[in-house]
C-alpha positions as CSV (number, residue, x, y, z in Angstrom):
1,X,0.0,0.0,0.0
2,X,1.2,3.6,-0.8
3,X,-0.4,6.3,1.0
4,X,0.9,10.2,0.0
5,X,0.0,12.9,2.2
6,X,-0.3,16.6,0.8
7,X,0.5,18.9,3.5
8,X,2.2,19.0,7.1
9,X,2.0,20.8,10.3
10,X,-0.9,18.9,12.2
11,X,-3.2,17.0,10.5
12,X,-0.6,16.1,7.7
13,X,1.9,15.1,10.3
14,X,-0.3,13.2,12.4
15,X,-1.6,11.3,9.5
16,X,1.3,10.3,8.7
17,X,2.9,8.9,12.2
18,X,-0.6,7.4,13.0
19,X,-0.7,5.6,9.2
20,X,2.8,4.3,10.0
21,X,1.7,3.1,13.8
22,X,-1.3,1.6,12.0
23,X,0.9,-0.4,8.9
24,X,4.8,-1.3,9.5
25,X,4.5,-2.0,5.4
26,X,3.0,0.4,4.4
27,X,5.1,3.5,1.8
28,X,4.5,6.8,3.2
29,X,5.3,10.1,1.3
30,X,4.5,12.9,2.9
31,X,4.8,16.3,0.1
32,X,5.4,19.7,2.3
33,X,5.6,22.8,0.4
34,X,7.5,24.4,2.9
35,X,10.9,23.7,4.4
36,X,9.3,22.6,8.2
37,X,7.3,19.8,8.1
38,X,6.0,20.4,11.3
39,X,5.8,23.1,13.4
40,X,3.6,25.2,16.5
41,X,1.5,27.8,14.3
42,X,0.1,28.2,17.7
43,X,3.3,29.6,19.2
44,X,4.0,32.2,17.1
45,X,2.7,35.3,18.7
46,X,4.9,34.5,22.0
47,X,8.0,33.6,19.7
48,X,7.2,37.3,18.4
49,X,7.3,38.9,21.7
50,X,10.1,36.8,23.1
51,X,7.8,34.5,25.7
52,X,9.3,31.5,23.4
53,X,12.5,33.2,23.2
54,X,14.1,30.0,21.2
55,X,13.1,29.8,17.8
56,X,13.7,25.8,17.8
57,X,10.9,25.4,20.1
58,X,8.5,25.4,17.5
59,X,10.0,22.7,15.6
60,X,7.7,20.4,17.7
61,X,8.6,17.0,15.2
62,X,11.8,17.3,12.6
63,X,12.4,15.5,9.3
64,X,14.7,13.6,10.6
65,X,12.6,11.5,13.2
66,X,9.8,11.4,10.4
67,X,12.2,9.6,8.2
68,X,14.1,7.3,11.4
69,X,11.5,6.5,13.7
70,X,8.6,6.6,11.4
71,X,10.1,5.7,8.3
72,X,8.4,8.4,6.0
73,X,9.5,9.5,2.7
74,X,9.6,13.4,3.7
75,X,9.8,15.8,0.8
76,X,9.6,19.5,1.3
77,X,10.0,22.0,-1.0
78,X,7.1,19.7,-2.3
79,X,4.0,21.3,-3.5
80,X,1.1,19.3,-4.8
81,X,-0.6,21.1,-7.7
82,X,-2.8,18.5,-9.0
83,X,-4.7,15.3,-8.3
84,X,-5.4,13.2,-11.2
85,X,-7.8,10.5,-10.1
86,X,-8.7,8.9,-12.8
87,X,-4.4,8.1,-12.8
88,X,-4.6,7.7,-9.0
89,X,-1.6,10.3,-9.0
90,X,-0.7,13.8,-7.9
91,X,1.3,16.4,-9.9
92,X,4.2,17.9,-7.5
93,X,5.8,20.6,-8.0
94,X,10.0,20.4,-6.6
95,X,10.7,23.7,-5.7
96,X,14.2,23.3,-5.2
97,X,14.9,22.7,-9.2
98,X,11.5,24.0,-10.2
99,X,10.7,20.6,-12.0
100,X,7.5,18.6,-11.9
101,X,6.6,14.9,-11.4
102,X,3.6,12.5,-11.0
103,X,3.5,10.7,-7.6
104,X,1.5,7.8,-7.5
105,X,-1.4,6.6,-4.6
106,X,-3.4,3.8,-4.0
107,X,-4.7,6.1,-0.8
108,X,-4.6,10.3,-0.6
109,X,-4.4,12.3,2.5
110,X,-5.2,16.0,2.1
111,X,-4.2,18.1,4.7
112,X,-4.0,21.5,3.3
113,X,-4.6,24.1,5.6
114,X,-6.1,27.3,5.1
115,X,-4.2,30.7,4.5
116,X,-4.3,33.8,5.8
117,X,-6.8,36.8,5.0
118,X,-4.5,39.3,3.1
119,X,-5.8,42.6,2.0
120,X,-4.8,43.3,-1.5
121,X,-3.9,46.7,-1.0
122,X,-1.4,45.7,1.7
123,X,-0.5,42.3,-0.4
124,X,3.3,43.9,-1.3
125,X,4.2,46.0,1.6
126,X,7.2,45.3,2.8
127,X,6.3,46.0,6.7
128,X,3.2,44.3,6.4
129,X,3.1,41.0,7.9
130,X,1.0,37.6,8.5
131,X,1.9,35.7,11.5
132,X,0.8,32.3,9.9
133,X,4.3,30.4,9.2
134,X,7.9,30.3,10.5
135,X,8.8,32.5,7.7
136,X,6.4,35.3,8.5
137,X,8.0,34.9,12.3
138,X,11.7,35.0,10.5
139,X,10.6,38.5,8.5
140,X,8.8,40.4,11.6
141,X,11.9,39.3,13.9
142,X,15.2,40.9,10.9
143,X,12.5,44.2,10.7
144,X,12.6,44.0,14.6
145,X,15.8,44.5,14.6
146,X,16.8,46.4,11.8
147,X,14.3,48.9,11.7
148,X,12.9,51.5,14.4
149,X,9.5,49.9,15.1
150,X,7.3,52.0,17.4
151,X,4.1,51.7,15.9
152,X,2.2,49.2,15.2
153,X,-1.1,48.6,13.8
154,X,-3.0,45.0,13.8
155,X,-6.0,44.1,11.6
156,X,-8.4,41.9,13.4
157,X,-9.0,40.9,16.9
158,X,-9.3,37.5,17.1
159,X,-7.0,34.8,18.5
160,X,-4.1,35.5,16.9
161,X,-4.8,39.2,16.9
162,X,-5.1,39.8,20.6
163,X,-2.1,37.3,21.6
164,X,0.1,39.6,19.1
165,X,-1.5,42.6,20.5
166,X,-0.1,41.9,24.3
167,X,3.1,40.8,23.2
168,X,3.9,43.8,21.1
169,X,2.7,45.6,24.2
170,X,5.5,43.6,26.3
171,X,8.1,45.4,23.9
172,X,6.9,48.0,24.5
173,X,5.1,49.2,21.0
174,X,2.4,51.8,20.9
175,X,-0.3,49.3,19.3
176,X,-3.5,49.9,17.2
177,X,-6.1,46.9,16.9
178,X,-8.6,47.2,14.5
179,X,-11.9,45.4,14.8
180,X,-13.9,45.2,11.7
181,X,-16.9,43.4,13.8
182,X,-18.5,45.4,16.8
183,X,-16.0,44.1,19.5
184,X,-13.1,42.5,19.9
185,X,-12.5,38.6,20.0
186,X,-16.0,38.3,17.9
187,X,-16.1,34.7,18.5
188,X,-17.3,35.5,21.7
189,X,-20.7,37.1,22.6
190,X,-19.7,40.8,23.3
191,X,-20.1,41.5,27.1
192,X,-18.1,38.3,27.9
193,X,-14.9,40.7,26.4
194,X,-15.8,43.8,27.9
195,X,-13.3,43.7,30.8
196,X,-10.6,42.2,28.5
197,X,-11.1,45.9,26.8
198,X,-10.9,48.1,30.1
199,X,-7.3,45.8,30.8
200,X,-6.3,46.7,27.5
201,X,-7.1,50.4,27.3
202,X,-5.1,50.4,30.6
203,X,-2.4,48.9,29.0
204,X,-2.7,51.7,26.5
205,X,-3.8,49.9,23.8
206,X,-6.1,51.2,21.3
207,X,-9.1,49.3,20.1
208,X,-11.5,50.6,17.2
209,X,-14.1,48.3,16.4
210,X,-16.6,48.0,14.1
211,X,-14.4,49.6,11.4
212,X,-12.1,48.4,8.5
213,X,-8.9,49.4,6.8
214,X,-10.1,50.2,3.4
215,X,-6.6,51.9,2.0
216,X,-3.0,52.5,2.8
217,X,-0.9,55.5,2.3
218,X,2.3,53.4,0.8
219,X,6.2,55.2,0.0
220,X,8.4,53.2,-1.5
221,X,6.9,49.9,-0.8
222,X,6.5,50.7,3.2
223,X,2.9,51.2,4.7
224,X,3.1,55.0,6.5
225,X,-0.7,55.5,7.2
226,X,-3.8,52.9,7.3
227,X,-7.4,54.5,5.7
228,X,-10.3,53.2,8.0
229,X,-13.8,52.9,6.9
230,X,-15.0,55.8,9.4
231,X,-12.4,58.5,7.9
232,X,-9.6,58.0,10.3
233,X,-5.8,57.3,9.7
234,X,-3.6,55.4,11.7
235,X,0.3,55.6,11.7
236,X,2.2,52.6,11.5
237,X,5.8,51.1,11.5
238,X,4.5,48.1,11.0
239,X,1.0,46.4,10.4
240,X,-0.1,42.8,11.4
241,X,-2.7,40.8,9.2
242,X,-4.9,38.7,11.4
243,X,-8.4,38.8,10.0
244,X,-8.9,35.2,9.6
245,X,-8.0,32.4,7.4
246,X,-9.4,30.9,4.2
247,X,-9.5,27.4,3.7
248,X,-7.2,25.9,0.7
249,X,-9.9,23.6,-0.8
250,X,-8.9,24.7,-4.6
251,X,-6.8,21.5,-5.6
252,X,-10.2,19.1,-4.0
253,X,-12.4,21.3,-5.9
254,X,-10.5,20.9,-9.0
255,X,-10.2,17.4,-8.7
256,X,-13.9,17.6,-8.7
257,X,-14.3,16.2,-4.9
258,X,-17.3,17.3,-3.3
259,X,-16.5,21.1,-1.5
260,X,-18.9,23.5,0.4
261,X,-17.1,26.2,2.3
262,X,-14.5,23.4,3.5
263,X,-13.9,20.0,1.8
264,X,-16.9,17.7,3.1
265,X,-15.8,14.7,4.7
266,X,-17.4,11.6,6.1
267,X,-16.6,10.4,10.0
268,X,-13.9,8.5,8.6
269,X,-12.6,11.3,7.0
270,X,-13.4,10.5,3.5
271,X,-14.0,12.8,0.8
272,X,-16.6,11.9,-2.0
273,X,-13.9,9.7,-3.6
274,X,-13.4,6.6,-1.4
275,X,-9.6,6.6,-2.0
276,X,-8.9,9.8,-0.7
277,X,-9.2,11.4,2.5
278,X,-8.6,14.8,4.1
279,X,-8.6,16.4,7.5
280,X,-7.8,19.7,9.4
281,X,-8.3,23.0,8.4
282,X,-9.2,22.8,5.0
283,X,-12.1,20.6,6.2
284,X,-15.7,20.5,7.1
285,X,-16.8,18.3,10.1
286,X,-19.8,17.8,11.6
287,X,-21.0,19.6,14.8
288,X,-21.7,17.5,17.7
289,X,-24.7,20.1,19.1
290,X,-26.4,20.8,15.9
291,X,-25.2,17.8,13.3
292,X,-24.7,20.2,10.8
293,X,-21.7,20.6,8.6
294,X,-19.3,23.5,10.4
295,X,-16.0,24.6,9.5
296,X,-14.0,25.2,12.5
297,X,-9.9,25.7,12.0
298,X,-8.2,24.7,15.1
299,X,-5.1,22.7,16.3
300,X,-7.2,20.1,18.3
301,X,-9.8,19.0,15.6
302,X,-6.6,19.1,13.1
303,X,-4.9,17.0,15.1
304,X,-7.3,14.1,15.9
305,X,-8.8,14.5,12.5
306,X,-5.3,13.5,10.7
307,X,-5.0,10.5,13.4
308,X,-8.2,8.7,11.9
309,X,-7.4,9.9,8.0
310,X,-4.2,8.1,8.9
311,X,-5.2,5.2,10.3
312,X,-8.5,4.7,8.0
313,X,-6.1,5.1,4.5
314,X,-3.5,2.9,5.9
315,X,-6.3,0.0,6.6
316,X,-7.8,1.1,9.9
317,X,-11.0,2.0,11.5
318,X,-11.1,5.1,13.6
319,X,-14.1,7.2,13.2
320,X,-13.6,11.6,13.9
321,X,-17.3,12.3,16.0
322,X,-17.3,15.8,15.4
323,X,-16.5,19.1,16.8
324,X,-18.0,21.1,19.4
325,X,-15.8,24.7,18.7
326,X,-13.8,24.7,22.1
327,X,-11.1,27.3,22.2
328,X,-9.3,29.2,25.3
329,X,-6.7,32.5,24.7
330,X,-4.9,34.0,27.2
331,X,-5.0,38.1,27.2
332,X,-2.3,39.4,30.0
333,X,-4.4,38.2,33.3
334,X,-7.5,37.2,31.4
335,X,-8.3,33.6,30.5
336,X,-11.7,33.4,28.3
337,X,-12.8,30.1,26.9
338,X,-15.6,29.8,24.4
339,X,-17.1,25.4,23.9
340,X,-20.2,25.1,21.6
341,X,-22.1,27.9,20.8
342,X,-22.2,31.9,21.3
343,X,-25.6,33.2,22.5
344,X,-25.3,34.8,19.2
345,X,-24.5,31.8,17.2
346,X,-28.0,30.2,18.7
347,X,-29.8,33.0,17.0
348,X,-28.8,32.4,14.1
349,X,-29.3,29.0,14.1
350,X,-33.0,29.7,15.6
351,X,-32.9,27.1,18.7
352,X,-35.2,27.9,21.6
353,X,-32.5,28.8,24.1
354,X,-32.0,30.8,27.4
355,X,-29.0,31.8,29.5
356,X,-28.0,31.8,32.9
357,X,-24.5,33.6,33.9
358,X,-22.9,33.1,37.3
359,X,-20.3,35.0,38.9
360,X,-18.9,32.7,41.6
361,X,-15.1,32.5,43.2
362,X,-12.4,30.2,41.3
363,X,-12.4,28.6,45.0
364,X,-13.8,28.5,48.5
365,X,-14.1,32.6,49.7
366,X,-12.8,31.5,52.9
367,X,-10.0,30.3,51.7
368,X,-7.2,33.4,50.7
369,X,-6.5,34.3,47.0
370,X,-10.0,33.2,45.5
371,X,-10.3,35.2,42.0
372,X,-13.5,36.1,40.4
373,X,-15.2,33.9,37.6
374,X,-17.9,34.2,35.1
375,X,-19.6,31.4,33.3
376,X,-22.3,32.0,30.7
377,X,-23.8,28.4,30.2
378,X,-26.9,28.2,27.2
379,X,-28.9,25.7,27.4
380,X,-31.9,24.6,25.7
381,X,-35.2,26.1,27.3
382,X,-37.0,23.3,27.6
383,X,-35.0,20.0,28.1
384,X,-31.8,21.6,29.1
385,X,-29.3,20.6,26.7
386,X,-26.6,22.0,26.5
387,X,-25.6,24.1,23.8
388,X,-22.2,26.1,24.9
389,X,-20.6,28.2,27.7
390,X,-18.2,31.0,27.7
391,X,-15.6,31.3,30.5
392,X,-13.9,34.2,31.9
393,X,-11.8,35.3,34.2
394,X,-7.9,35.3,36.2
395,X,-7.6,31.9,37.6
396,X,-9.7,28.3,37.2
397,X,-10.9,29.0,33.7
398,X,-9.6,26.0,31.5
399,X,-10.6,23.6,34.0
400,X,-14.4,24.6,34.0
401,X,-14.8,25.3,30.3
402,X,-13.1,21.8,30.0
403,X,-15.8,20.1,32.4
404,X,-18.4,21.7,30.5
405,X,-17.0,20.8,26.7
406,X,-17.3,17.3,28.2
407,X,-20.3,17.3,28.8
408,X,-22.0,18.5,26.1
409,X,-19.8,15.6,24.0
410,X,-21.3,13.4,26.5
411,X,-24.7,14.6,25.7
412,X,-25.0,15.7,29.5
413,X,-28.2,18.4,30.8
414,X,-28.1,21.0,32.6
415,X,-29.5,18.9,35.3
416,X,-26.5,16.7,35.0
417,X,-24.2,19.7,35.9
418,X,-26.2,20.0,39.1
419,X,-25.6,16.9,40.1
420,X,-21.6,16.3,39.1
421,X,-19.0,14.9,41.2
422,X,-16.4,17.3,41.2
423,X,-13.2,17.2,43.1
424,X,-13.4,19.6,45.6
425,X,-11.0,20.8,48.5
426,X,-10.8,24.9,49.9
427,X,-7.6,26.1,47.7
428,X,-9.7,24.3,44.4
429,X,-13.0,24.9,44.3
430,X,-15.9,25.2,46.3
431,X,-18.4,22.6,47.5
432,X,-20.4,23.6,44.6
433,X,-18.3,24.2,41.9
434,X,-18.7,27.2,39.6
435,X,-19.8,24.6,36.9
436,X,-22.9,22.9,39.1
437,X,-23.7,26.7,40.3
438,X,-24.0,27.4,36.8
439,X,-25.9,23.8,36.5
440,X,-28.2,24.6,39.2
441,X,-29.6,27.8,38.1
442,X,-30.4,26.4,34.7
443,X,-31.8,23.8,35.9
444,X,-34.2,26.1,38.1
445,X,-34.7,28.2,35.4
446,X,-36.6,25.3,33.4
447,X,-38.3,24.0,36.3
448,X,-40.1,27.2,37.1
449,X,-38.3,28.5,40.5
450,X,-37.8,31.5,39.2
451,X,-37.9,33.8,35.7
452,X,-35.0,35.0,34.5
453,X,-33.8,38.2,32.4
454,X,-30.6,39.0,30.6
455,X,-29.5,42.4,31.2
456,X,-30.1,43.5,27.3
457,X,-33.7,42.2,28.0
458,X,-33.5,44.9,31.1
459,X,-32.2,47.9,29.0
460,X,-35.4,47.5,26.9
461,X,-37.2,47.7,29.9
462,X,-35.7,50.6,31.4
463,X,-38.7,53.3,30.1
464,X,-41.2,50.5,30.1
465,X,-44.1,52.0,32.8
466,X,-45.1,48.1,32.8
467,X,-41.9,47.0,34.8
468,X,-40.1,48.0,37.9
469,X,-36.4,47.4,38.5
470,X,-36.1,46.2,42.2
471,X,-32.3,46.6,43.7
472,X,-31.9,44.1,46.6
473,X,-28.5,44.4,48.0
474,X,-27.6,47.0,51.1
475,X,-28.1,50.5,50.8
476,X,-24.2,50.9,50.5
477,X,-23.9,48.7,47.4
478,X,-27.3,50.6,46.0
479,X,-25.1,54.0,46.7
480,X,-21.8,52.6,45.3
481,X,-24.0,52.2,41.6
482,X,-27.1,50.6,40.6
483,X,-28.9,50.9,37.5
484,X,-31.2,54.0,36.7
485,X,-34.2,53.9,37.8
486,X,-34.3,51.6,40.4
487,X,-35.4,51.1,44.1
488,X,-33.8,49.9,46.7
489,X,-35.1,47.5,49.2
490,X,-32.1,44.9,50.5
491,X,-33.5,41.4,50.5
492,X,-33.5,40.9,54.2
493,X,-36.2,44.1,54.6
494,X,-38.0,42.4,51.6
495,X,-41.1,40.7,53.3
496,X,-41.3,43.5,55.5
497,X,-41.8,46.2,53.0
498,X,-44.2,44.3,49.9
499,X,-46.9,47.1,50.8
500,X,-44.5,49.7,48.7
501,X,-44.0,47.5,46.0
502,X,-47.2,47.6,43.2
503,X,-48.9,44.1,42.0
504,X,-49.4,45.8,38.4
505,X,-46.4,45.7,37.7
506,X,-43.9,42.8,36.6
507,X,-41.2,43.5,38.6
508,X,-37.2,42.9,37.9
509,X,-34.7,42.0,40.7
510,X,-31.5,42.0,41.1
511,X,-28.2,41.9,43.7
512,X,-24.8,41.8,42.9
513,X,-24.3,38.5,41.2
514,X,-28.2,37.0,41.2
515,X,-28.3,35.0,44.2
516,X,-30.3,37.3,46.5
517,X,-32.2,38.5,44.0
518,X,-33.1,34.8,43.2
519,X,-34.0,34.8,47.3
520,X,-36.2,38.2,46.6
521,X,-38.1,36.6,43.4
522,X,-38.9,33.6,45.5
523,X,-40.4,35.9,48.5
524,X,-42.3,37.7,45.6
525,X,-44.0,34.9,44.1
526,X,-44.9,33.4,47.3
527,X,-46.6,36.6,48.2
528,X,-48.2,37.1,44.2
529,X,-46.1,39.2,42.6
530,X,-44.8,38.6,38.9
531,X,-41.0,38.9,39.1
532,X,-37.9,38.2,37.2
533,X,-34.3,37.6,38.3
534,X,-31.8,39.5,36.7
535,X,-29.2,36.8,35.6
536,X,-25.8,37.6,37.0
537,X,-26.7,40.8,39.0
538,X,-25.0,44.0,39.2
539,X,-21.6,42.5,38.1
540,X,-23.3,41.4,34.5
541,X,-24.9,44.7,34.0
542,X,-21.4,46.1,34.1
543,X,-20.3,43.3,31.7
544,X,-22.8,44.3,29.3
545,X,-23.1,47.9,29.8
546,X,-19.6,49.3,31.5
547,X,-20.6,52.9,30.5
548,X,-24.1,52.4,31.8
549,X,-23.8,52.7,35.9
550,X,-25.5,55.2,38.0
């Protein structure tokens, strides 16, 4: 059996180590068009910056162990340019004598990747860069130090985007991001980022969002000014282009395999023909909460997705389940995690959902050094599924966004979180664990305890004569800031002091993080009144609306 692999990195190099841990016999070629046939895209920003500060480090597997340990014909400087199925062989281009050739397959692994977003008008500048590959790294580390760099300008706050934007910051570079979507990190719903922007504006970084570069004032090949959408110009020294990546499906679509916005694959990992196979970025995979194609590029799915092409087209049977979207970036002290779905991305899809957010302690209050977390878990409003969380926050967030990935790949409820068995000890976690908090009021959401209200939903109501906003917590907190319009009674005065509190009106409560207001909706319903519980409290209102406090 031959089996030829188009393409590196992660799912071409794990497709090739798995086929050869799958078949001893087998003849493994693996074409790279590049000189590295493997490397950690995702470590690039902190090789930037100097966090990585050796360059090797990235080399995570080198040719030379493919070739001893794995026995795989490596060949960069290899760059397929055409499948020929009806031969059962790919064209390759050798760049090192700019020949061609026709490799031969009896199975075909393609794994390859997706490329950077690149704004034409920025295409040839020579201090605009992409921070995609080792060789964009090499060229932004020689104008680093050859070249005065103090300003610099990135387009597009995503992943890559924000980890550039606090290592530039760590050298010390006056830093522009700009955000054509209304917010930065988009994949996130917007208030979960909202304190990730007050930590970077103290940092003194600048964020314009909902804008786009539209033109560049270029001299002599060198980007001086950016052009944005609104009328603005930014200076730069240099610019960074990190507004996402396009899939490279254009050899499957040209060999006539079946292609949507990523090539379509089957669990196995199979294209349309039978022979061949592809995984990673350039691939579309099923979504575990919906069961609908997605096209998610990240390291994980890459990997595991290479580890079944391989050991399917070298004579295996592994079968890739699907994707749920789960991601984690670290900005300065910020964790945020994102698994499944945004609040916004179950709009669009039109499920009947709702939303609880929690803001407990990482671990017990008693115990010192506890740092604050937030959890946005959405679940399904009527049988609880889950359908994705986002995770903020300094300390403990990986290990809840983790827990709750797994259980929505479990095909866990909400009213399974409730009831988890966590390990728990003071300097951890709590006895109930930010995740079966978060479990808990879901789950008494759906059964009817208690209505609840996202603080968007609130805003609407603020001029509404129909509703009254009802501010439980002390009369110190109430001074300290509350939201316009409301009245204060604390919680503990509450069934004291219904008489000044009118039945024709539905009325809204809320406390600092939604726990005694979830107390105050439960005295108001015992005692007739239509309530709802502000989810999350005061601490979500100024998530959502930072600019909005009385």
């Amino acid at each position: 059996m031959k089996i030829v692999i188009i393409g590196g990195v992660a799912a071409g190099a794990s497709a090739a180590t798995k086929a050869r841990r799958t078949n001893e016999h087998a003849q493994i070629v693996l074409l790279e068009q590049g000189e590295y046939v493997s490397f950690a895209n995702c470590g690039l920003p902190y090789y930037v910056g100097g966090t990585i500060p050796k360059r090797d480090s990235l080399l995570v597997v080198r040719e030379e162990l493919f070739r001893k340990r794995y026995n795989i014909d490596v060949r960069t400087l290899s760059q397929a340019i055409k499948i020929n199925r009806s031969k059962k062989t790919v064209t390759v281009l050798d760049k090192r004598n700019n020949t061609t050739y026709e490799e031969s397959y009896d199975k075909l692994i393609i794994a390859t990747g997706a490329r950077p977003f690149v704004l034409p008008f920025l295409k040839d500048c020579k201090n605009s860069y992409t921070c995609f590959t080792l060789y964009d790294v090499d060229g932004i580390k020689e104008t680093f130090s050859t070249t005065p760099i103090r300003k610099a300008v990135i387009i597009g706050a995503g992943y890559i985007g924000m980890e550039l934007a606090e290592q530039l910051n760590l050298l010390g570079l006056d830093c522009t991001i700009v955000e054509l979507k209304s917010s930065i990190l988009p994949q996130f719903d917007k208030e979960m980022t909202n304190p990730v922007v007050y930590t970077l504006k103290e940092k003194g970084i600048n964020i314009k969002t909902g804008v786009s570069v539209v033109d560049a004032d270029v001299s002599d090949g060198v980007a001086k000014k950016l052009k944005l959408s609104n009328g603005e110009e930014v200076e730069c020294d240099i610019v960074f282009q990190t507004a996402g990546v396009i899939p490279n499906v254009e050899l499957a679509r040209e060999a006539g395999l079946e292609v949507n916005r990523g090539i379509v694959v089957n669990s196995k990992m199979q294209t349309s023909d039978p022979d061949i196979y592809a995984a990673g970025d350039a691939v579309e995979v099923k979504s575990i909460i919906t069961g609908k194609n997605v096209w998610i590029p990240l390291a994980g799915p890459a990997n595991k997705q290479g580890r079944v092409a391989g050991c399917n087209a070298a004579g295996g049977n592994l079968e890739f389940k699907g994707v749920i979207g789960s991601s984690i970036i670290k900005v300065f002290d910020w964790a945020l995690a994102k698994v499944g779905l945004s609040e916004a991305e179950c709009k669009d899809q039109g499920l009947d959902y709702n939303v609880t957010i929690v803001h407990p302690l990482h671990h017990a209050g008693y115990y010192p050094g506890g740092k604050q977390l937030t959890i946005k878990l959405i679940f399904d409003n009527s049988n609880g599924k889950i359908y994705g969380a986002q995770v903020i926050g300094k300390e403990g967030v990986d290990k809840r966004a983790d827990v709750i990935a797994t259980a929505i790949y479990a095909g866990l409820t909400v009213f399974d979180l409730e009831n988890l068995d966590l390990v728990y000890a003071p300097p951890f976690s709590s006895a109930k664990d930010p995740v079966i908090m978060a479990g808990m009021t879901a789950s008494n959401i759906i059964r009817g305890e208690v209505k609840n209200v996202l603080p968007d939903k609130v805003f609407e109501f603020l001029e509404n004569p129909e509703y009254l906003i009802l501010d439980v917590r002390t009369p110190e907190e109430y001074e300290f800031g509350h939201i316009k319009g409301a009245i204060n009674i604390p919680v503990d005065d509450l069934r004291s002091r219904l008489n000044e509190l009118p039945k024709d009106k539905k009325i809204i409560v809320y406390c600092g993080v939604g726990f005694r207001s979830y107390h105050g909706c439960l005295i108001l319903k015992g005692s007739g009144f239509e309530c709802l519980n502000m989810s999350g409290g005061w601490t979500s209102w100024k998530m959502y609306y930072p600019d909005m406090v009385e």
